[in-house]
C-alpha positions as CSV (number, residue, x, y, z in Angstrom):
1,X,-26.3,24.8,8.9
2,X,-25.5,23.0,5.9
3,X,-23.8,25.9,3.1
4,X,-26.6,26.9,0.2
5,X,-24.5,25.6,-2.5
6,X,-23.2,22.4,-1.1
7,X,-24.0,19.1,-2.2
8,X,-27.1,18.0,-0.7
9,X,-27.3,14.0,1.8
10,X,-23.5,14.2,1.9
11,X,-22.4,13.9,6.1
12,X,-19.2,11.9,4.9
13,X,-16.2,13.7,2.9
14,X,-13.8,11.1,2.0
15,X,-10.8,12.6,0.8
16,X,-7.7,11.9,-1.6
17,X,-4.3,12.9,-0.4
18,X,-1.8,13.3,-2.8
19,X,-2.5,15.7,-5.4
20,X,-5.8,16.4,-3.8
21,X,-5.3,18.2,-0.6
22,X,-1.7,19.8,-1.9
23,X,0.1,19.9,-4.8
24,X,2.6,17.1,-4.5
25,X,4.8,17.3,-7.3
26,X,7.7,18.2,-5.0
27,X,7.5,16.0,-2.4
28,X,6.2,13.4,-4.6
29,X,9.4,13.5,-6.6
30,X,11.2,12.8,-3.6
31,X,9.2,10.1,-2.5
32,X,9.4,8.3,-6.1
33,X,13.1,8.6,-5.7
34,X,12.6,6.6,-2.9
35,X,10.5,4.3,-4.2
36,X,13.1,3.4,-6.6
37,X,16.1,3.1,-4.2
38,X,14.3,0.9,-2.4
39,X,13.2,-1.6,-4.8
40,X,17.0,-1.6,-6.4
41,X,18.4,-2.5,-2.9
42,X,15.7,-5.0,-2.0
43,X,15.7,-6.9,-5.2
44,X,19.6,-6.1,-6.1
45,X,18.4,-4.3,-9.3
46,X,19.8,-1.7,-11.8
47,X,17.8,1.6,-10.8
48,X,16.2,1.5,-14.1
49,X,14.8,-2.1,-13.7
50,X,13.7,-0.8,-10.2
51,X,11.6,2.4,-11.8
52,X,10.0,-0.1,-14.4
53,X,9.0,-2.3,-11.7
54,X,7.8,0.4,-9.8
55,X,6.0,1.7,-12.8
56,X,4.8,-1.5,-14.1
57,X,3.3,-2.5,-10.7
58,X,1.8,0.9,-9.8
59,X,-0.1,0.5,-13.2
60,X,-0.6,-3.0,-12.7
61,X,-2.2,-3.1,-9.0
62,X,-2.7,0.8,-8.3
63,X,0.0,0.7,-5.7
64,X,3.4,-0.4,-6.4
65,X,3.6,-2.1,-2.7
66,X,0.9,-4.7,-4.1
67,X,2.6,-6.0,-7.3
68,X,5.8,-6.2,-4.3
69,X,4.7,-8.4,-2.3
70,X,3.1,-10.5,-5.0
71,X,6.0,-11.0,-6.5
72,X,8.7,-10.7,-4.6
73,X,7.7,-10.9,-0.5
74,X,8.6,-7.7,-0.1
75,X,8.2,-6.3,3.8
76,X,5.2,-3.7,3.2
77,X,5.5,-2.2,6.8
78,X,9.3,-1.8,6.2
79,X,9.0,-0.1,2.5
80,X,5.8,2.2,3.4
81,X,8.2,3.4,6.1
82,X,11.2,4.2,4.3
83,X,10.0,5.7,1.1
84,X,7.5,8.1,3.0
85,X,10.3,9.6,5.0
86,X,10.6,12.5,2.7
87,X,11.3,16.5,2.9
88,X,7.9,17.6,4.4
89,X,9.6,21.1,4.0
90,X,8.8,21.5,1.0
91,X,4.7,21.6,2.5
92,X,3.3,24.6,3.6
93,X,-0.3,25.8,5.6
94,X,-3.1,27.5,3.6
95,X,-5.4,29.5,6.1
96,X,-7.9,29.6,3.4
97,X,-8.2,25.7,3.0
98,X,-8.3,25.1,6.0
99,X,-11.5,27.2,6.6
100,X,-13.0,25.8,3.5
101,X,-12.6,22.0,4.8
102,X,-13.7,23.6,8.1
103,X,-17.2,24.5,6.9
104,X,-18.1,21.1,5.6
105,X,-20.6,19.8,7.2
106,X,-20.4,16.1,9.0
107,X,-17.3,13.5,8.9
108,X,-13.9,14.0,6.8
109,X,-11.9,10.9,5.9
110,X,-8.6,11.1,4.0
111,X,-8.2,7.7,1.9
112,X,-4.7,7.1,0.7
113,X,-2.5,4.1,-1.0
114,X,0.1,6.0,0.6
115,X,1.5,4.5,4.1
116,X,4.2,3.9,6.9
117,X,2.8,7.4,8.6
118,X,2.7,9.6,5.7
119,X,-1.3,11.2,5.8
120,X,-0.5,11.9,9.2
121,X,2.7,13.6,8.4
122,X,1.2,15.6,5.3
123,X,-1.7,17.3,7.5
124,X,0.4,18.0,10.3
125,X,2.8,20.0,8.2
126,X,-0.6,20.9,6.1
127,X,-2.3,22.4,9.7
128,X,-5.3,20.2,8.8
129,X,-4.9,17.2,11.4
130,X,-7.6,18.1,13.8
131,X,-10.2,18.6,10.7
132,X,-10.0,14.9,9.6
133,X,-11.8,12.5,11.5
134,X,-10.2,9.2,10.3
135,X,-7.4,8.5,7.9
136,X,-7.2,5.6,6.0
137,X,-4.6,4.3,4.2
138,X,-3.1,1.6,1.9
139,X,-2.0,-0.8,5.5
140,X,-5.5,-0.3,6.7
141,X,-7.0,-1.7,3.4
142,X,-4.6,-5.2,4.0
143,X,-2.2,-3.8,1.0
144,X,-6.0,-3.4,-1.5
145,X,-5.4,-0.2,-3.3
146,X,-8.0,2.0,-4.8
147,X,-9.0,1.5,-7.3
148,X,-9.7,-1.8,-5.8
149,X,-13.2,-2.2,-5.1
150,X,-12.0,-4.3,-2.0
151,X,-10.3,-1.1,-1.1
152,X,-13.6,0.7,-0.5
153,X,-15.3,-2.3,1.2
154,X,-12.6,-2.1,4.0
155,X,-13.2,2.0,4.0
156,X,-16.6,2.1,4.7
157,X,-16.5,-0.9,6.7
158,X,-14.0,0.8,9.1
159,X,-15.4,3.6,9.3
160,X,-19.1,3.0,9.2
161,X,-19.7,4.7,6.1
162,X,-23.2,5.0,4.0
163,X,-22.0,5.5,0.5
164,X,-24.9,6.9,-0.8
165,X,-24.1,9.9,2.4
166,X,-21.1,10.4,0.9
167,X,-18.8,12.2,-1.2
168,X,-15.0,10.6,-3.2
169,X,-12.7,13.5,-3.9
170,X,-10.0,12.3,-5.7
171,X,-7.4,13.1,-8.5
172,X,-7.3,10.0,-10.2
173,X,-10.0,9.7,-12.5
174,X,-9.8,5.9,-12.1
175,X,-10.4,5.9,-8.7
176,X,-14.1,7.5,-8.9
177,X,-15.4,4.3,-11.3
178,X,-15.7,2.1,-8.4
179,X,-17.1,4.4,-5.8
180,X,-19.6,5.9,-8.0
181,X,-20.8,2.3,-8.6
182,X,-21.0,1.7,-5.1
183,X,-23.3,4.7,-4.0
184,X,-20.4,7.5,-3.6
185,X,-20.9,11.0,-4.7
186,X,-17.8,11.9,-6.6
187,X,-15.8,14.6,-7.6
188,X,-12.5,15.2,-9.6
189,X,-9.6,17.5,-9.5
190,X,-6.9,18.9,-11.0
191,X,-6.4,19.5,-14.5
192,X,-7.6,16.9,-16.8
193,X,-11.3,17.4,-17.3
194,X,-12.5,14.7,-19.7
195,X,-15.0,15.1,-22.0
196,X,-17.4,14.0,-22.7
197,X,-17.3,13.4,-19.1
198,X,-18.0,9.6,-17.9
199,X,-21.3,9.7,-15.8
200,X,-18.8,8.5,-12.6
201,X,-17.4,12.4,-12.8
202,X,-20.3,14.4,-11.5
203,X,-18.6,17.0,-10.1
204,X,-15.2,18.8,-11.7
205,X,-12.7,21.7,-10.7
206,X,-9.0,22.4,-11.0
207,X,-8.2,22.0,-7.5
208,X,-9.9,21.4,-4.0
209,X,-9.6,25.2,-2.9
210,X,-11.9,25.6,-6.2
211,X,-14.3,23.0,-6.2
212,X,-14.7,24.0,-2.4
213,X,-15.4,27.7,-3.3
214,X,-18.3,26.5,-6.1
215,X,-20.0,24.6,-2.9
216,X,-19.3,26.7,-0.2
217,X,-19.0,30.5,-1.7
C-alpha cells in the first residue's frame, strides 16, 4: 500500500550517498585527506597544489577523478580504491531510517561519484544494504559524474529506469538540474534551502529522516 502522503507515480527512489543518507562530514574529511595524498604522490606535488587540483577539478568536472584522468592518466580503479579506504567507524545504524527507507514503496537505487567499494561499505556499516536494490556509482557511469547528464543516461540505462517513475534525492542542488529536465522527481536536502526556489527543487527538507517523515508520517 503506497503511504497517504507519499509522492504519487514514484516506484523508483534513486538516492544520493554522501551527505544524503548520513552526515559525512567526518568521514568525508578523511576521505578528502586522502584525496590529497594521493594526488601529491601521483603527480609529485606540494600538498597544496594537490588540494587545488583536487578542488579545481571537482568544480570543474563534478568529480575530481574526471579532470584526473583528463589531464594527467591517472589510474581511476587504483585512486577510487585508495582514497575510499577510510574510518567507517566513525558510521553508525539509525533504526529509525532504516524503517523509513523500508516503507518506500518499489525500487531504491543509491547514485554516487563516489567509487572503489565505498556505497557498499557506507550501507553495510549504515545497516541499509539489503534495502537498496542497485548501487551505482562513479565506475559504473565510465568516470561521467553527476551532474553530467551522461551520468544519468547510463543510470537509467542500467537499471531500467522510467524517469518520469522516479524520484532524485540529492544534496547537491546542482545535481537536481539535469534530472528534473529529464523527467525525475526531485528533492533536496540539508540545509541550504534556496529561495526563490528553482522550479528543478520541488521537494525540500533538512535531512532524509525529515523529508521521509513529511511523506511517510
Amino acid at each position: 500500500m503506497i503511504p497517504a502522503g507519499a509522492p504519487r507515480g514514484i516506484d523508483v527512489w534513486v538516492f544520493d550517498l554522501d551527505n544524503t543518507l548520513y552526515p559525512a562530514s567526518d568521514l568525508y574529511d578523511e576521505i578528502g585527506e586522502r584525496m590529497t595524498a594521493y594526488i601529491a604522490r601521483a603527480l609529485g606535488i606540494e600538498a597544496e597544489h594537490a588540494l587545488a587540483l583536487r578542488e579545481r577539478y571537482f568544480h570543474d568536472y563534478g568529480a575530481t577523478i574526471t579532470g584526473l584522468v583528463k589531464h594527467h592518466d591517472i589510474d581511476a580503479r587504483d585512486y577510487l580504491h585508495d582514497v575510499h579506504l577510510a574510518d567507517h567507524s566513525v558510521l553508525s545504524a539509525d533504526a529509525e531510517l532504516r524503517a523509513l527507507l523500508a516503507r518506500l514503496p518499489g525500487r531504491r537505487i543509491i547514485h554516487t561519484n563516489g567509487g572503489g567499494g565505498h556505497a557498499e561499505r557506507v550501507l553495510e556499516s549504515l545497516n541499509l544494504s539489503d534495502l537498496f536494490d542497485g548501487i551505482f556509482d562513479i565506475g559504473h557511469a565510465a568516470l561521467a559524474p553527476k551532474p553530467q547528464r551522461e551520468a544519468f543516461d547510463r543510470l537509467i540505462a542500467a537499471h531500467a529506469i522510467d524517469p518520469r517513475r522516479a524520484m532524485l534525492i540529492e544534496d547537491t542542488l546542482r545535481n537536481l538540474e539535469p534530472a528534473f529536465e529529464m523527467g525525475f522527481a526531485t528533492a533536496l536536502v540539508g540545509p541550504v534551502h534556496p529561495e526563490p526556489r528553482p522550479a528543478y527543487v520541488q521537494h525540500w527538507a533538512r535531512d532524509v529522516k525529515g523529508l521521509l517523515q513529511g511523506w511517510l508520517g
